[in-house]
Structures are given as C-alpha cells and as structure tokens.
C-alpha positions as CSV (number, residue, x, y, z in Angstrom):
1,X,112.7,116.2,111.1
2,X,111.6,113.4,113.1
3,X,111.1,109.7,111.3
4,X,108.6,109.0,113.7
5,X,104.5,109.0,113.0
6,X,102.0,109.2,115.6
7,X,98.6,106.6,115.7
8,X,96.6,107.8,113.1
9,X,99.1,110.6,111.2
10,X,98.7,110.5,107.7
11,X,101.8,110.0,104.9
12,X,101.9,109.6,101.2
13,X,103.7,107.9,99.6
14,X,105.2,108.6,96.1
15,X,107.4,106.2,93.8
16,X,110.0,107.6,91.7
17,X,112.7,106.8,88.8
18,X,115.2,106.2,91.9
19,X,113.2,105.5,94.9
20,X,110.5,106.8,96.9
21,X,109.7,110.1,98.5
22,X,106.9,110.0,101.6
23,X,105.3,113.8,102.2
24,X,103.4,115.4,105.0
25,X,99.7,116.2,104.0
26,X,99.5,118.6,106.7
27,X,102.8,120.2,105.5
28,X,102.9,119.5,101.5
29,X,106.6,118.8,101.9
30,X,108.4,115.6,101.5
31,X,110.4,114.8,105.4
32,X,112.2,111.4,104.0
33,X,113.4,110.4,100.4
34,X,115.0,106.1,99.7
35,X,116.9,105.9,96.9
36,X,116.8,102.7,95.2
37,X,118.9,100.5,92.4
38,X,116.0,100.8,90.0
39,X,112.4,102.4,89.8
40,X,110.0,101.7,92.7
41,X,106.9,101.0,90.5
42,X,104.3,100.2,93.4
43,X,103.9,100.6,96.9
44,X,102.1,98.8,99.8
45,X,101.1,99.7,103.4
46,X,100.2,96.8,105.6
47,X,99.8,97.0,109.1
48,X,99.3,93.5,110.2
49,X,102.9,92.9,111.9
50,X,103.0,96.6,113.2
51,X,103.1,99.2,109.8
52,X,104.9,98.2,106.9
53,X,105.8,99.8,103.8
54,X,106.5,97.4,100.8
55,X,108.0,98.7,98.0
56,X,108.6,96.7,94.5
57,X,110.0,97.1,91.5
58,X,112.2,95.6,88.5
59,X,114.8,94.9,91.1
60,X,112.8,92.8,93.5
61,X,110.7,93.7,96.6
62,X,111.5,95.2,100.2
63,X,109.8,95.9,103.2
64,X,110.6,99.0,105.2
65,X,109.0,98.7,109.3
C-alpha cells in the first residue's frame, strides 16, 4: 500500500503494547504498523513543520515526519 496521504486524507492512529498501528477510516484496515522498545502510551499530530507524528512512551519520545 502506499505510505503516502493526500491534503486532507484522514488516519488514526492507535498506540499499542509494542508500537503503533495507523488505519484507513475509509477502509477500516490498518496500512502501516512501528514496533517500538516499549509501550507507545500517547500520540501527537502537529503540523507546524510539515505533519508530524509524535509518539511517547516509557522509553522516551520520537517524532515520525
């Protein structure tokens, strides 16, 4: 599938014991998975510097662009 999102396409975003899993609405199905070192326990989407996905956790904090 492409990783790509057009302006205004939707994705959630769901945090898990060993990462995060981001779905299509449209579709209902997840098109990319991140498996981390520990449990994502929040997620943030910023769009200031071009869209950013922040994820943090017990193990620190990343940014995914």
């Amino acid at each position: 599938m492409p990783s790509h999102r057009t302006a205004g396409s939707a994705v959630l975003a769901a945090e898990t014991a060993s990462g995060l899993s981001l779905w299509d609405p449209r579709t209902g199905r997840p098109f990319r998975s991140l498996i981390t070192a520990a449990p994502v326990t929040s997620i943030v989407h910023t769009t200031s510097a071009g869209h950013q996905l922040h994820i943090g956790g017990s193990a620190g904090l990343a940014a995914l662009t």
